[in-house]
C-alpha positions as a printed Julia matrix, in Angstrom:
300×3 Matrix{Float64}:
   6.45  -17.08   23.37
   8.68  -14.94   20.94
   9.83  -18.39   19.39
   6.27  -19.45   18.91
   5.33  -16.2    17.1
   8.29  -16.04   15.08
   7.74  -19.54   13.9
   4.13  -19.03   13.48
   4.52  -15.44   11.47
   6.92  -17.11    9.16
   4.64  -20.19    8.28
   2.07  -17.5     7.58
   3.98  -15.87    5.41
   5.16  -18.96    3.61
   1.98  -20.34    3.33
   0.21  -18.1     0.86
  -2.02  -20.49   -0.16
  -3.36  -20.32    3.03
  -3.79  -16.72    4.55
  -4.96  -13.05    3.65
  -2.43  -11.9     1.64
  -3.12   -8.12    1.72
  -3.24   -6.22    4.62
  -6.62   -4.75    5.78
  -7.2    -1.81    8.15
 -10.44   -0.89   10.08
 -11.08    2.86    8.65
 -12.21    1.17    5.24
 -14.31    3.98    4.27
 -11.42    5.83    4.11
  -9.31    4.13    1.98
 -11.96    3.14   -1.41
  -9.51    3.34   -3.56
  -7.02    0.96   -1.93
  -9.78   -1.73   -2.11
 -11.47   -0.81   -5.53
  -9.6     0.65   -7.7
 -12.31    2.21  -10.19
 -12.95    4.59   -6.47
 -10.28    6.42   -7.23
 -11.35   10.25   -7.29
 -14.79    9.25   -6.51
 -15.4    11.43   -4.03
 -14.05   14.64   -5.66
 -12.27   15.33   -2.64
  -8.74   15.63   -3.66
  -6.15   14.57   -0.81
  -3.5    13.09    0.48
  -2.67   10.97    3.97
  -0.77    8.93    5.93
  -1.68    5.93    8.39
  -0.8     3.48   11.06
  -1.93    0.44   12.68
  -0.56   -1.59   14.63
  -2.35   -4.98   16.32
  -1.48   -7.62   19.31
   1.28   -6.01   21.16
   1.51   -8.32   23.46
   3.46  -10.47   21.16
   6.72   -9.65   20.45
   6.79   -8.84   16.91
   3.29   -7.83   16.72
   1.79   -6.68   13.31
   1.91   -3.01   12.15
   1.55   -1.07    9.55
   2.28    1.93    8.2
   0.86    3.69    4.98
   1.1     7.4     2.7
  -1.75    7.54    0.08
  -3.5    10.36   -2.32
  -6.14   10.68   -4.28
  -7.41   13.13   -6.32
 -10.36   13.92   -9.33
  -9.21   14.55  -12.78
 -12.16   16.41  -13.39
 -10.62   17.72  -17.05
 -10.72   14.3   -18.18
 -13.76   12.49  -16.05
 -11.4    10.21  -14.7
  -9.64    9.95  -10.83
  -5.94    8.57   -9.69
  -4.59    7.12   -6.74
  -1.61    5.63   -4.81
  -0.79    4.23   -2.11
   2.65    3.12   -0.32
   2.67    0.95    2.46
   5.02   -1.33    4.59
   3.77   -4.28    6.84
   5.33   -6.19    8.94
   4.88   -9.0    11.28
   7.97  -10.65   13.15
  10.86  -11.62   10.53
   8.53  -10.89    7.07
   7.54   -7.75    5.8
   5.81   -7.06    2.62
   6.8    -3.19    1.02
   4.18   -2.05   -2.07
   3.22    0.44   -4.15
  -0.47    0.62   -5.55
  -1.13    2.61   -8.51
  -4.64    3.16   -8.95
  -6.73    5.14  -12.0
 -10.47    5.13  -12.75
 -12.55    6.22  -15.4
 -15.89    7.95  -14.66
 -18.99    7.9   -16.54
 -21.53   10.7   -15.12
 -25.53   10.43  -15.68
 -26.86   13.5   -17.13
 -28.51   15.07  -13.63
 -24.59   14.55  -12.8
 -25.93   12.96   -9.54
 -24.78    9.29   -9.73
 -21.68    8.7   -11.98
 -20.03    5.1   -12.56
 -16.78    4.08  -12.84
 -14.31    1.0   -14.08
 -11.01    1.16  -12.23
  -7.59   -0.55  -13.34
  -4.57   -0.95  -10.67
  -1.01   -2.03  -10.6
   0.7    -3.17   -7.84
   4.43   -3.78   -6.9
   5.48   -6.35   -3.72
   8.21   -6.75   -1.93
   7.97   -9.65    0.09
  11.21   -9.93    2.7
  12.42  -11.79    5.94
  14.97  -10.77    8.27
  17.12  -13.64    8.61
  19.14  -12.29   11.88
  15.24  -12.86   13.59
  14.73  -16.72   12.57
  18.55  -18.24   13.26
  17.41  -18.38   17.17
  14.02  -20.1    16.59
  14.95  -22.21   13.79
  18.63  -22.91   13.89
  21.3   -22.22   11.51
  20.65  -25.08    9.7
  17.25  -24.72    9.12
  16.87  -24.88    4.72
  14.7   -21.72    5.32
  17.93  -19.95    6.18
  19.5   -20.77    3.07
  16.64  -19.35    0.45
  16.17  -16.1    -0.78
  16.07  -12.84    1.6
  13.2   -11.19   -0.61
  11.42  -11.52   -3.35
   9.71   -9.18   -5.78
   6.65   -9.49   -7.89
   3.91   -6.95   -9.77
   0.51   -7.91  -10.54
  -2.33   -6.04  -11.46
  -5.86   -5.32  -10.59
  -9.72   -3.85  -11.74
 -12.89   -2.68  -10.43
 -16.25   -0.92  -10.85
 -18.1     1.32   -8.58
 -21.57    3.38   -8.74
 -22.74    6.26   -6.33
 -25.43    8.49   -6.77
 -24.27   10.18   -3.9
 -26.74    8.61   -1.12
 -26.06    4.69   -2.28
 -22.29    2.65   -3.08
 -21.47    0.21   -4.09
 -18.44   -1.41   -5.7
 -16.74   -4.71   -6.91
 -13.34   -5.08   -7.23
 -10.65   -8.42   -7.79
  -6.66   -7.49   -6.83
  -3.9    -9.87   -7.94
  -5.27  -10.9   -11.05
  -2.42  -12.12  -12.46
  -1.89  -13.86   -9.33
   2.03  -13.83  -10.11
   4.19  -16.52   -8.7
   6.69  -16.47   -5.21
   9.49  -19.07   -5.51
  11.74  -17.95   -2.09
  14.19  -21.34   -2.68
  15.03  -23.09   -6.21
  13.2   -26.27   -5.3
  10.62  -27.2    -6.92
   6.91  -27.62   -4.73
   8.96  -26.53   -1.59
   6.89  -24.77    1.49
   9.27  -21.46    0.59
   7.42  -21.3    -3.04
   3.95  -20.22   -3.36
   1.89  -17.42   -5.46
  -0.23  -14.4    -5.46
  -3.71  -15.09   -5.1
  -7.31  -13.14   -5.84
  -8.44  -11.13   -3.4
 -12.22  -10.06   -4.1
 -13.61   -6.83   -2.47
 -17.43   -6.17   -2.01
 -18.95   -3.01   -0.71
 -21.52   -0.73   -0.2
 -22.7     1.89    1.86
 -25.93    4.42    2.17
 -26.17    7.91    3.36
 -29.11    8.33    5.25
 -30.17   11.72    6.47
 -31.64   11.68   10.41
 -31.57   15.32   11.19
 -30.46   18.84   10.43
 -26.45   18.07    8.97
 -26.46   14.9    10.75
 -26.31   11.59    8.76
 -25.98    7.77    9.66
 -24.0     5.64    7.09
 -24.49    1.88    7.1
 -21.65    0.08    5.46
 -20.57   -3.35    4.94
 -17.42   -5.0     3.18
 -17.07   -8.88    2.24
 -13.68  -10.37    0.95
 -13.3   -13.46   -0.18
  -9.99  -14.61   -0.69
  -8.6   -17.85   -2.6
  -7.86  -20.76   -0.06
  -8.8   -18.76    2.88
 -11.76  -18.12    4.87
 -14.16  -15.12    3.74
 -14.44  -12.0     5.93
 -17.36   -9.78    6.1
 -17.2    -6.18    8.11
 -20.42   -4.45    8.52
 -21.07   -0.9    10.71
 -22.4     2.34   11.15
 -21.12    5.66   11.36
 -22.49    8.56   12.15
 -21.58   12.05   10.97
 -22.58   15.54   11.83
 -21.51   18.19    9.4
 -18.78   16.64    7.89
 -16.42   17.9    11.02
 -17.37   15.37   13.89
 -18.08   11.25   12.91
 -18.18    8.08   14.93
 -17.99    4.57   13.65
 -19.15    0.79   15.23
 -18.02   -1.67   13.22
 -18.21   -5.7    13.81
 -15.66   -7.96   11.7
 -17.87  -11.49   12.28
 -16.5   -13.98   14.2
 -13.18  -11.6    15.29
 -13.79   -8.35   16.13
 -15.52   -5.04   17.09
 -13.71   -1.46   15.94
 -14.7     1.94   17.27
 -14.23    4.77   15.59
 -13.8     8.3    15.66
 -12.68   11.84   13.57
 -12.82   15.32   13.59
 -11.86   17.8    10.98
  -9.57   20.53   12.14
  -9.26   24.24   10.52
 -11.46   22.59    7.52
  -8.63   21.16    6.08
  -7.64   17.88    8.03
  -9.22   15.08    9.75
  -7.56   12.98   12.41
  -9.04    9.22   12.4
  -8.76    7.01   15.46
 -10.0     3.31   16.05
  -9.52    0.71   18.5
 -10.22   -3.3    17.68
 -11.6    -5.54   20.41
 -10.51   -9.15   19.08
 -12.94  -11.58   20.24
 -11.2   -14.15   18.37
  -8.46  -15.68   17.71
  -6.36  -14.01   20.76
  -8.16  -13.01   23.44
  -7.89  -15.8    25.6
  -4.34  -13.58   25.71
  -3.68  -11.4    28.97
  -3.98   -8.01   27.54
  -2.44   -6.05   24.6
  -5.05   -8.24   22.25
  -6.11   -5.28   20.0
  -5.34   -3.04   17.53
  -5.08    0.76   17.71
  -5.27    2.47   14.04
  -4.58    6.18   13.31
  -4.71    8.39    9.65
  -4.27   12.02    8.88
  -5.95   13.4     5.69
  -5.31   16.67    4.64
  -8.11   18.02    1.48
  -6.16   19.5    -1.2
  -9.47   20.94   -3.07
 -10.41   24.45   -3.0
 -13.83   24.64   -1.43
């Protein structure tokens, strides 16, 4: 099985024509401004973060990964900024990045809806560890013999609009959709590009109770050369301290979710994916387990 993984990771990752590009994780209401980057300082809840999810441990190599983000209001100059770093990895190939993320924010005068246009820049490094393939491929494999990593920028924009209750957003990354040549010949399997990722989402507060509030959300990307995903869920929150998510990713998987916010300051995140498809005709270790930390950085 750890050949067949290996060899199947690697054709992923060569075949960017053909597969999500850009990793996705679960707790996407958490992370607005790594999907849209006009999000950024949105909320006007300055802070910073760190996650990790990892997926399918039952294969050897299995997926994770691992992130560190901020983001935070420049309410001086109606604007927000963002970052995030992240590493992902999946058998041989990892891709390293850095997502730089700023927003401009246009307020209505009752200052309860604002819009904003957002404007990112990214940095990828895509990689593979040699020492992993020589077993499944052989030494003479012409894989072997092109580049060990490869590094490319490209760029990305974005709108959003909230009037606190209702948001929704629109967002394309990899504009540029900047080229990936891992060998010098030309057309080979080893060369491909970046392609357009296109983010969709929305969500509404709705209030049920004294301090407690359900949230329907939904997320659709649609993705160059590869299928379209859409995520839609629920989460429920009571006071801002205690929240629970169900979210279904059609025709894959079901995520539950669930925080808490500890001495006001920092909220622990925790969700577990139940793959339906394409793995779990697999004995066991089929899902994904996904933790975050967020501390809040603004005075109340």
């Amino acid at each position: 099985m750890r050949k067949i993984f290996l060899a199947t990771s690697l054709f992923c990752f060569f075949s960017v024509a053909h597969a999500q590009q850009l990793h996705f994780m679960s707790q996407y209401l958490q992370h607005n401004s790594m999907y849209n980057p006009a999000a950024a300082g949105v909320s006007e809840n300055n802070q910073i973060g760190a996650a990790y999810r990892s997926q399918w441990s039952s294969f050897p190599g299995h997926p994770t990964t691992t992130m560190l983000y901020g983001d935070f209001e420049l309410k001086k100059y109606t604007s927000g900024i963002a970052a995030y770093l992240y590493r992902d990895e999946t058998g041989p190939t990892s891709r390293s990045g850095v997502q730089l993320a700023y927003s401009y924010h246009i307020k209505a005068r009752n200052d309860k809806s604002r819009f904003a246009i957002g404007l990112e820049l990214r940095g990828l490094q895509y990689a593979i560890d040699k020492t992993k393939l020589s077993d499944a491929l052989g030494n003479n494999d012409p894989v072997l013999a092109g580049a060990e990593s490869k590094f490319a920028f490209d760029a990305g924009a974005g709108v959003y609009w909230t009037n606190k209750k209702l948001s929704v957003g629109a967002a394309v990354s990899q504009l540029i959709e900047s080229k990936l040549a891992f060998s010098d010949v030309p057309n080979a399997t080893t060369n491909g590009k970046l392609y357009r990722h296109y983010n969709f989402s929305a969500n509404y507060k709705i209030q049920t109770g004294d301090d407690i509030y359900i949230i329907p959300n939904a997320m659709v990307r649609v993705i160059e050369n590869s299928p379209s995903e859409y995520d839609f869920g629920a989460k429920v929150d009571y006071q801002d301290k205690v929240w629970w998510d169900l979210n279904w990713r059609v025709n894959q998987s079901w995520s539950i979710q669930a925080g808490l916010k500890i001495l006001q300051k920092i909220r622990v995140n925790y969700s577990y994916d139940i793959y339906t498809s394409p793995i779990s005709v697999f004995d066991g270790g089929s899902g994904a387990h996904e933790i975050s930390l967020q501390f809040d950085l603004k005075k109340k």
